[in-house]
TORTI-897106 format. One record per residue (C-alpha): residue number from 1; z, y, x; residue in one letter. Coordinates in pm, whole numbers, plus 50000, padded with zeros to 5 digits. Example, Ala and Ser with C-alpha at 12.3 -4.5 7.8 and 13.67 -1.06 7.14 Angstrom:
2
num | up | north | east | residuo
1 | 50780 | 49550 | 51230 | a
2 | 50714 | 49894 | 51367 | s
//
This chain:
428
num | up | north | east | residuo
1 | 50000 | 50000 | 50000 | x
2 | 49896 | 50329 | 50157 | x
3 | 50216 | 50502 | 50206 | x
4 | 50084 | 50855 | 50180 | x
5 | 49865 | 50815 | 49838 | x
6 | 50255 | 50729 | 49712 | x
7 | 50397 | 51065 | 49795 | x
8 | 50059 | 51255 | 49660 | x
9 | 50140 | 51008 | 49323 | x
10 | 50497 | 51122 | 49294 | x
11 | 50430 | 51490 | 49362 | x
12 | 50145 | 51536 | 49150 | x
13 | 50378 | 51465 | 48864 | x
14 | 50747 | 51461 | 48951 | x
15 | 50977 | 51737 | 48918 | x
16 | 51282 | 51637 | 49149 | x
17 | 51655 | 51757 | 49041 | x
18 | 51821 | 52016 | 49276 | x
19 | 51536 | 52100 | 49470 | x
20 | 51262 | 52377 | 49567 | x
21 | 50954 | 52170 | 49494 | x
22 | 50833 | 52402 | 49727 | x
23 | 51026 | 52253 | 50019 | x
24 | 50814 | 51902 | 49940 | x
25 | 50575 | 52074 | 50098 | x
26 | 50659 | 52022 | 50517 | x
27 | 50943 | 51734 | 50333 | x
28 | 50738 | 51486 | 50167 | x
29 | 50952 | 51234 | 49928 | x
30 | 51060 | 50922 | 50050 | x
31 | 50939 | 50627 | 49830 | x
32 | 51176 | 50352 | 49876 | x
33 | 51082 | 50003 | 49779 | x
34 | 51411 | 49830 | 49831 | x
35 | 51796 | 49831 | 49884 | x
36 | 52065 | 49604 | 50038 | x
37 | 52382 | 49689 | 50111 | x
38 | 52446 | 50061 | 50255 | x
39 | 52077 | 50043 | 50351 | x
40 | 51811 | 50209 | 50168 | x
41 | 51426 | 50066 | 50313 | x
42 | 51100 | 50268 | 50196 | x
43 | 50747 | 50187 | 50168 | x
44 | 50651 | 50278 | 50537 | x
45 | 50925 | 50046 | 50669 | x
46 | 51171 | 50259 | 50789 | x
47 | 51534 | 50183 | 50738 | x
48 | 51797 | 50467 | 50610 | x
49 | 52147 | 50418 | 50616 | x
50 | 52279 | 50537 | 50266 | x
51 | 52618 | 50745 | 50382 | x
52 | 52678 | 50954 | 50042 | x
53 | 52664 | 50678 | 49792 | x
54 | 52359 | 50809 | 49654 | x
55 | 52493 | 51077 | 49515 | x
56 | 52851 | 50913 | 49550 | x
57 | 52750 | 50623 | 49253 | x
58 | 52662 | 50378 | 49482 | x
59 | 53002 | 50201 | 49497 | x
60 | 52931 | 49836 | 49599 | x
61 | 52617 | 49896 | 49809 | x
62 | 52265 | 49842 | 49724 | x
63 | 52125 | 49503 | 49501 | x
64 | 52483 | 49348 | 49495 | x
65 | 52477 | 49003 | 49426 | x
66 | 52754 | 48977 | 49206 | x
67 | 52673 | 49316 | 48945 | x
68 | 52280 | 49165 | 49013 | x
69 | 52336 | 48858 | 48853 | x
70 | 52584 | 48992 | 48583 | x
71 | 52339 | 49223 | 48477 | x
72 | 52102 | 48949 | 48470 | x
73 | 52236 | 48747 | 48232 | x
74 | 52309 | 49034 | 47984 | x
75 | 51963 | 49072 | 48007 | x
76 | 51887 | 48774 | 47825 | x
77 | 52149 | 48780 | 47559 | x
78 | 52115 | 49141 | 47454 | x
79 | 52042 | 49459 | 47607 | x
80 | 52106 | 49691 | 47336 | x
81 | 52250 | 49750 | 46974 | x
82 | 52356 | 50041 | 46778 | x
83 | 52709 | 50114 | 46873 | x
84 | 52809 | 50267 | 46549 | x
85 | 52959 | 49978 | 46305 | x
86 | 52859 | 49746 | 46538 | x
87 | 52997 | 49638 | 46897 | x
88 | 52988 | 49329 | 47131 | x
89 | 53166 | 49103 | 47401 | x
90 | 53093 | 49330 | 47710 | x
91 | 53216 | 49614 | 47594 | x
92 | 53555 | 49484 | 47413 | x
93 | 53615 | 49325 | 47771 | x
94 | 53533 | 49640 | 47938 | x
95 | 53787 | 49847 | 47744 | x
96 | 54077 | 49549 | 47823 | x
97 | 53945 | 49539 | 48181 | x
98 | 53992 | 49863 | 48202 | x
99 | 54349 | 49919 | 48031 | x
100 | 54478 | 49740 | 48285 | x
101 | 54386 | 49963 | 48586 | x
102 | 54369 | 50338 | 48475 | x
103 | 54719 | 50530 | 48469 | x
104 | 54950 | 50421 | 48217 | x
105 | 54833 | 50534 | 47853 | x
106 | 54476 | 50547 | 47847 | x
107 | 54406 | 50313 | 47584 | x
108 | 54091 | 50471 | 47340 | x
109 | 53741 | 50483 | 47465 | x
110 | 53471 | 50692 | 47358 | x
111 | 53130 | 50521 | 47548 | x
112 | 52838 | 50766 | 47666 | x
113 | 52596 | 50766 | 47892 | x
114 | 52651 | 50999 | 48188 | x
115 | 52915 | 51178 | 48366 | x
116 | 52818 | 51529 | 48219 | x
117 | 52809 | 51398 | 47868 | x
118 | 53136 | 51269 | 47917 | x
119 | 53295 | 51582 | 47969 | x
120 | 53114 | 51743 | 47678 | x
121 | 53307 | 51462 | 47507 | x
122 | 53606 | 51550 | 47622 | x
123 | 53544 | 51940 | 47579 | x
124 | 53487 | 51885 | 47202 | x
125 | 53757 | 51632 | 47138 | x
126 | 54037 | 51821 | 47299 | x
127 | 53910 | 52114 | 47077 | x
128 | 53899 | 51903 | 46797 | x
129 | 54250 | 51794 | 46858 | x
130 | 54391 | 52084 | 46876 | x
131 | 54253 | 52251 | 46539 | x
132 | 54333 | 51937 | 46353 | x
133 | 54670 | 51960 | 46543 | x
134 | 54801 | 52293 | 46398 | x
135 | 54667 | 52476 | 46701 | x
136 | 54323 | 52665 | 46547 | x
137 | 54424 | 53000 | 46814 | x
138 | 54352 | 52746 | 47109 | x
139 | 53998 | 52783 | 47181 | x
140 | 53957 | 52868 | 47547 | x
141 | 53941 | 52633 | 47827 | x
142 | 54085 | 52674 | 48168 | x
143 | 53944 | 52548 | 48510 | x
144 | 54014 | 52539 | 48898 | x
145 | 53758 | 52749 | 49121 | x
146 | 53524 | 52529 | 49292 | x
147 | 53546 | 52298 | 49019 | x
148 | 53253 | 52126 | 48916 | x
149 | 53188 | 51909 | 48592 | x
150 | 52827 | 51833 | 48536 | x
151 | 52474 | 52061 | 48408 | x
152 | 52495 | 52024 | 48079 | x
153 | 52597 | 52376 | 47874 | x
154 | 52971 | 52317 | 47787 | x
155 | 53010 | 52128 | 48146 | x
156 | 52838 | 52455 | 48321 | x
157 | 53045 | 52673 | 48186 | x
158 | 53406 | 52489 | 48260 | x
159 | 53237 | 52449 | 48652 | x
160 | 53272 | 52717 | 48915 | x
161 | 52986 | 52685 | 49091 | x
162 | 52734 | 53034 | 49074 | x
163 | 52479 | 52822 | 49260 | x
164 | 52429 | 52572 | 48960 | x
165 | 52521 | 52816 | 48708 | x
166 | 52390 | 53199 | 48772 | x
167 | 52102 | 53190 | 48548 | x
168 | 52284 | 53067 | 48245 | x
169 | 52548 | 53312 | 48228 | x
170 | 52441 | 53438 | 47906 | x
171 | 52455 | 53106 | 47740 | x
172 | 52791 | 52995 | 47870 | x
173 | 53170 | 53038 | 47750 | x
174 | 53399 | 53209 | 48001 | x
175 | 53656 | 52965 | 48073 | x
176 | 54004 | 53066 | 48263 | x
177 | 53997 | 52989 | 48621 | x
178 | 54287 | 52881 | 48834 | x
179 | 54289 | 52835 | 49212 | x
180 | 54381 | 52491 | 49325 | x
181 | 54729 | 52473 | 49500 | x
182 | 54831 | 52811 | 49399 | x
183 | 55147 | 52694 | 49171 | x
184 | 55268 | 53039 | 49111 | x
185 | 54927 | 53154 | 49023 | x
186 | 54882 | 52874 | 48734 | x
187 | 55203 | 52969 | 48656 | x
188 | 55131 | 53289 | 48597 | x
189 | 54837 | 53219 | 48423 | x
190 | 54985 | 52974 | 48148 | x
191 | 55231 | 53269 | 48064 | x
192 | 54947 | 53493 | 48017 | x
193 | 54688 | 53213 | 47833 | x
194 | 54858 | 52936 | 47763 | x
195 | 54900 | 53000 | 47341 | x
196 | 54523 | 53029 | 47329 | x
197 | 54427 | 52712 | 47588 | x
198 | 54309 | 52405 | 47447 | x
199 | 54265 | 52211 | 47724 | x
200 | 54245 | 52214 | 48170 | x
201 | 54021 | 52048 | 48291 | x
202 | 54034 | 51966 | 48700 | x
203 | 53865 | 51764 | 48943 | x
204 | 54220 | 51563 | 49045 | x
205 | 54289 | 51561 | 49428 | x
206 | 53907 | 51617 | 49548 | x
207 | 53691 | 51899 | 49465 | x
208 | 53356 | 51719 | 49553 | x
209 | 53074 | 51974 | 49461 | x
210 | 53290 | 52255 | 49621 | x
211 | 53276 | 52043 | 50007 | x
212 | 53517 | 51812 | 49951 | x
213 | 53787 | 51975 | 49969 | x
214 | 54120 | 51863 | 49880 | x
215 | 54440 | 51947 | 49729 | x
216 | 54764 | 51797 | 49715 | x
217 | 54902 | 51539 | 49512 | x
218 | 55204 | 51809 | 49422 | x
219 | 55032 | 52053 | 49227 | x
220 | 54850 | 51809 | 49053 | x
221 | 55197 | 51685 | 48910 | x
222 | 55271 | 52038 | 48806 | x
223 | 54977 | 52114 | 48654 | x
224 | 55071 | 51803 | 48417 | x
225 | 55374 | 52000 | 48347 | x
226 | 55269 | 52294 | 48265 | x
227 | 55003 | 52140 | 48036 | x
228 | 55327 | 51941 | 47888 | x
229 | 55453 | 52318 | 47861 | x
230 | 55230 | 52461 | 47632 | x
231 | 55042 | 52171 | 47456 | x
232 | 54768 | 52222 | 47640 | x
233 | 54561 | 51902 | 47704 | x
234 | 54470 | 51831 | 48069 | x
235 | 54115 | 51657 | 48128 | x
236 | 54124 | 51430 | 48436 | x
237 | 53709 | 51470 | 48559 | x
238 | 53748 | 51123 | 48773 | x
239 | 53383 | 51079 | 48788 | x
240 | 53309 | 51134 | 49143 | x
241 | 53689 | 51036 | 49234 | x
242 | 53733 | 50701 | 49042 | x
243 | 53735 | 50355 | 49143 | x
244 | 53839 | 50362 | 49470 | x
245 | 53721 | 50670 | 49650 | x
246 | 54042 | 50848 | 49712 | x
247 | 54172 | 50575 | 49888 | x
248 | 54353 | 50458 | 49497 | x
249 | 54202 | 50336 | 49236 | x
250 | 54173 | 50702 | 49052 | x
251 | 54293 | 51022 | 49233 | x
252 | 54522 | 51051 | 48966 | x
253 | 54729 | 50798 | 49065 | x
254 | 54759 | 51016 | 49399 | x
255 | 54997 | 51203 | 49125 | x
256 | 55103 | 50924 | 48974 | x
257 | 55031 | 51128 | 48634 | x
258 | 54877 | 51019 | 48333 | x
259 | 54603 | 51275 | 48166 | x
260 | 54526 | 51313 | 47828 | x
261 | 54158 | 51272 | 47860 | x
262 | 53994 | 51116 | 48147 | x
263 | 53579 | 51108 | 48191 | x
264 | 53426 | 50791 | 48418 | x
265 | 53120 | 50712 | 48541 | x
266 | 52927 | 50731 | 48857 | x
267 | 53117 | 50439 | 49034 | x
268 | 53189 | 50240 | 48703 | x
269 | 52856 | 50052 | 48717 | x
270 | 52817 | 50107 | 49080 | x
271 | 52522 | 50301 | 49055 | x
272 | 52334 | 50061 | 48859 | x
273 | 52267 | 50224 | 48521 | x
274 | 52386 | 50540 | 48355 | x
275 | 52700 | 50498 | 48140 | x
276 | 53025 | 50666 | 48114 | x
277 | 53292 | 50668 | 47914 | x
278 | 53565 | 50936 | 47788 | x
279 | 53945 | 50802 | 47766 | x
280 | 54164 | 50906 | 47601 | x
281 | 54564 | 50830 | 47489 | x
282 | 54648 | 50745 | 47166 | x
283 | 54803 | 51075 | 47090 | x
284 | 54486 | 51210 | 47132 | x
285 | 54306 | 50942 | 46913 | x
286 | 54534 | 50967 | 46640 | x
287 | 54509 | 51319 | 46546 | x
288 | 54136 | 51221 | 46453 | x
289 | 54239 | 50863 | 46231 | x
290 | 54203 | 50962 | 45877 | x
291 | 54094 | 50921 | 45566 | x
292 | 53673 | 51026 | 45576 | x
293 | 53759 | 51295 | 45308 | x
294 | 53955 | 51445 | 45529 | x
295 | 53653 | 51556 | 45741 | x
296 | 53838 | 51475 | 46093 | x
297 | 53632 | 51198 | 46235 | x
298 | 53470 | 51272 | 46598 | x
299 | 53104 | 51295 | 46505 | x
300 | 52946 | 51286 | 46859 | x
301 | 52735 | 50986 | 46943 | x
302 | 52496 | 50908 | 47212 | x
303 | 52191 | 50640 | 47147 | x
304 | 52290 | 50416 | 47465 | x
305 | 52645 | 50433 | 47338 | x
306 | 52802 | 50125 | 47497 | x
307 | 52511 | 49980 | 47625 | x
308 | 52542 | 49626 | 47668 | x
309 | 52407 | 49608 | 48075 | x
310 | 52593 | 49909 | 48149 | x
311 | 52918 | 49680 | 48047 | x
312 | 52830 | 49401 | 48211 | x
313 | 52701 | 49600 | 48553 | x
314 | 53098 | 49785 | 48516 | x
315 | 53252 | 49466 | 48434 | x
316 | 53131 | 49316 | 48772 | x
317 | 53268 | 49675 | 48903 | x
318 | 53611 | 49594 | 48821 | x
319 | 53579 | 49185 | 48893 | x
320 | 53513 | 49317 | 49254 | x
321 | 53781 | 49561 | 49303 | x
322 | 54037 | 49392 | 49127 | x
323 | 53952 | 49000 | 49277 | x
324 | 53866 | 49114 | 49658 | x
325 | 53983 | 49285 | 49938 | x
326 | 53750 | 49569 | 49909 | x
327 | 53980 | 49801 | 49829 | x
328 | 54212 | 49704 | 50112 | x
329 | 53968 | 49671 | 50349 | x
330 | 53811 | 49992 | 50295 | x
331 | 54154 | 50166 | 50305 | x
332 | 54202 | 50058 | 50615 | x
333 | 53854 | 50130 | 50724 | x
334 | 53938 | 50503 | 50576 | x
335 | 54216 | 50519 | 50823 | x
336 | 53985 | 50455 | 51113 | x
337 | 53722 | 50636 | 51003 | x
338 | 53934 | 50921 | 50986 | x
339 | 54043 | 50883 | 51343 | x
340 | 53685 | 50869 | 51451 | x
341 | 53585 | 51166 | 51271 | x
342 | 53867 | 51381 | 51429 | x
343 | 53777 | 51209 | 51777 | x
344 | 53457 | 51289 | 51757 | x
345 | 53395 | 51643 | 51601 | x
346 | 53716 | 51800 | 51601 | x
347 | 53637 | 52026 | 51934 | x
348 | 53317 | 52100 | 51858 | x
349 | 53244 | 52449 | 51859 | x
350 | 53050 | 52438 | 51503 | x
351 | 53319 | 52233 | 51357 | x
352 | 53531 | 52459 | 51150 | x
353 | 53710 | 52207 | 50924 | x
354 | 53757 | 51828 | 50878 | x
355 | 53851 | 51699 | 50522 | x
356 | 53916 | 51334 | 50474 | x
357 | 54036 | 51141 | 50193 | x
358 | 53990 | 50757 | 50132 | x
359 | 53656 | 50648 | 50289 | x
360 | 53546 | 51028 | 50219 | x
361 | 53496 | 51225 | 50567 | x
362 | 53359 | 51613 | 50598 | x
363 | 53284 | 51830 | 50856 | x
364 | 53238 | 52218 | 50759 | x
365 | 52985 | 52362 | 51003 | x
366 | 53040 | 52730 | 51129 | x
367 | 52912 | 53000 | 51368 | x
368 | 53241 | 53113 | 51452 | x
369 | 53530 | 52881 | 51451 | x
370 | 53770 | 53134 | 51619 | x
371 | 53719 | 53310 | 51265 | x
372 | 53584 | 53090 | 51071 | x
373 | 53249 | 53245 | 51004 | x
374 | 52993 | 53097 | 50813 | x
375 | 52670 | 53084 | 50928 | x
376 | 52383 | 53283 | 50740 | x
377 | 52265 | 53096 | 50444 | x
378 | 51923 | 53181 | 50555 | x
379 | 51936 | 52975 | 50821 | x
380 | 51985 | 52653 | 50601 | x
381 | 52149 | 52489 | 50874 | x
382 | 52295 | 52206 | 50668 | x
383 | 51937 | 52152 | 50540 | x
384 | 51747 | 52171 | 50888 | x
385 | 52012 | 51859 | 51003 | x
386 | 51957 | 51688 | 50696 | x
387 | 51616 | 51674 | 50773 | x
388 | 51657 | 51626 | 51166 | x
389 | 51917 | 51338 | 51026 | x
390 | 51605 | 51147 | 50854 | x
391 | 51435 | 51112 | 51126 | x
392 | 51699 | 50893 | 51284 | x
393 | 51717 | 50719 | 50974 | x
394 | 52046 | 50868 | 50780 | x
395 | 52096 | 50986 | 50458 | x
396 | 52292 | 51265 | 50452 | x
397 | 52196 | 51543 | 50156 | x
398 | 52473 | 51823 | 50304 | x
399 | 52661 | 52064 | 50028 | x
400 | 52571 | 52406 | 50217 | x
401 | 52663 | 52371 | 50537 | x
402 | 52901 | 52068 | 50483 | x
403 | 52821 | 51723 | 50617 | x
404 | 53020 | 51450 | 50439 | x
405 | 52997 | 51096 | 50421 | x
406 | 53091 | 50927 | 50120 | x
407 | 52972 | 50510 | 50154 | x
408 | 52988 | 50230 | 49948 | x
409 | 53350 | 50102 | 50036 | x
410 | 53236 | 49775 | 50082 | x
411 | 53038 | 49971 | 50398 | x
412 | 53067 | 49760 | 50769 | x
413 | 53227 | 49918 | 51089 | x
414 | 52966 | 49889 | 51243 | x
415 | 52695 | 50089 | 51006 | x
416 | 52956 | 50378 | 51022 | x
417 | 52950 | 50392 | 51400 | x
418 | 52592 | 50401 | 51400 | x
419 | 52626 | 50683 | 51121 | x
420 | 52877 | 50888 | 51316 | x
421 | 52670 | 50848 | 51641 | x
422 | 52353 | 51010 | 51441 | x
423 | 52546 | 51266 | 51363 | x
424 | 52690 | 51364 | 51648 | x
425 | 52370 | 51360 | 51841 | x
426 | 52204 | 51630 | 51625 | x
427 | 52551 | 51871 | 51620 | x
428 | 52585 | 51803 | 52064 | x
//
């Protein structure tokens, strides 16, 4: 197959997300033809090693036998049905798979079917629940800057991010923002907002979209409290954080707080198809259980509600982490890592920060580490490695100028020496 008819195919049609089509120009796509592991392998025969997860869903690595061949065999028994009225074996087990390994109250499940849907979900049900809760005056939303929650219009809005946002300001709510690890701050700001709040919603622990960075465990246990407070419901976004990638099996548990709502997906099927699902307690559930006169039913439904191979790929999810070492092995792997990261880049004079958490490893790159100044966004420095990165065959796809691995956690020594060692040849 000629490899460069492929790339005239895909752009003489496709419309990538979060890029300058213009930029396909001098970088051409890469068509890849197959997977395995943390290795991605394209058309021309060159081998990438897959260090963010692709796009941090890639939990288990690439074609894994185990979600392969549960998938599989959904295939053949069903692979969809209406989920209203109607339901089915994966999905029941999913829910009771689940119960068991989320913090301690989660127990209703509303299925969609991605991670920005899901927090729509949980946007309009903790608004729901408040109005049919006695609360009608809570109506705003609060958030933490650098947050970020997903593209869609309610999800925009509760995010922080003016580079995914800017243009829609006019079709946006303004939400309340708090800065993560300021406690007297939020304080402050419940006083001020907290009769008219229906609901926080945070990124717990890690602030991916922002560069990774983190916050500690501490003020994610008061900002439970000062939800508790003023009966304001706190949404737990754990859909780049979940299953694993904190170094527990939700960043929550960092806390070891409960939420009120929780949104999942990325990680729950490994990467395999899009699903997610919105959690909530039964507190939250109950304030919608009524008789259908009483007009208080949550009337938001998605088509691939509870889709059958999304179950079974997220059942095999949760098989894995629950009936392997994986998770201990990659927490001590995360351990390591982190002592090679620090080893290697921590004196270099572009290396303004190092954030680690779980398998998760950042470098923030800088002109001036004395001050800490950034380098001109012009230069697109993050973007010119990326590319450089390619070439030696790693997949990087850098937040501004922050590098950050993010691997499946099921990842070998070995492939994240060779990723380091790529790295640190294009910043020496």
């Amino acid at each position: 197959m000629n490899y460069q008819k492929l790339t005239e195919r895909d752009l003489k049609h496709i419309w990538h997300p979060s890029s300058q089509m213009k930029d396909y120009v001098d970088l051409q796509p890469i068509i890849i033809e197959r997977g395995e592991g943390a290795f991605l392998y394209s058309f021309d025969g060159k081998r990438y090693i897959d260090i963010i997860g692709s796009w941090w869903c890639n939990l288990l690595g690439h074609c894994n036998p185990v979600i392969s061949e549960a998938v599989k065999k959904q295939l053949d028994k069903l692979e969809h049905v209406i989920f209203a009225n109607f339901s089915h074996l994966p999905a029941i087990e999913l829910a009771e798979r689940l119960i068991k390994i989320l913090p301690k109250g989660l127990t209703k499940f509303h299925f969609n079917d991605c991670g920005s849907a899901s927090v729509e979900v949980a946007l309009k049900m903790a608004f729901q629940y408040q109005a049919q809760t006695g609360h009608s005056s809570k109506t705003r939303f609060m958030c933490l800057n650098g947050g970020y929650h997903g593209e869609t219009i309610g999800a925009l809005s509760v995010g922080s991010m003016d580079k995914y946002s800017a243009y829609f300001k006019p079709m946006l709510f303004e939400p309340i923002r708090l800065e993560a690890g300021d406690n007297a701050g939020a304080e402050t700001i419940f006083e001020k907002h907290g009769k008219e709040t229906a609901a926080l919603i945070i990124e717990p622990i890690l602030q991916g979209a922002a560069g990774m960075k983190i916050y500690s465990a501490d003020y994610l246990k008061f900002l439970r409290k000062l939800c508790d407070r003023y009966d304001v419901v706190l949404i737990a976004d754990e859909i780049a954080t979940g299953f694993g990638r904190t170094g527990k099996m939700f960043a929550c548990d960092h806390a070891d707080i409960t939420p009120d709502i929780m949104c999942l997906s990325k990680g729950l099927t490994g990467g395999y198809l899009p699903f997610a699902i919105t959690v909530s307690t039964d507190k939250v559930y109950d304030a919608f259980y009524a008789d259908f006169k009483d007009g208080k039913a949550f009337l938001h439904s998605h088509t691939y509600s509870g889709n059958p191979l999304g179950c079974a790929a997220a059942n095999a999810v949760i098989d894995i982490l629950t009936t392997t070492d994986v998770m201990s092995t990659a927490q001590n792997n995360a351990v390591w890592l982190k002592e090679l990261f620090e080893d290697t880049f921590r004196n270099h004079k572009n290396v303004g920060d190092i954030r680690s958490i779980g398998l998760i490893n950042a470098i923030k790159l800088v002109e001036n580490k004395r001050i800490g100044k950034p380098f001109d966004s012009s230069k697109r420095v993050g973007y010119n490695i990326y590319k450089k990165a390619l070439e030696k065959g790693l997949l990087l796809r850098p937040m501004g100028d922050v590098l950050y691995f993010n691997p499946p956690l099921n990842i070998e020594r070995e492939t994240l020496v060779e990723a380091v060692d790529i790295l640190a040849s294009l910043l020496f």
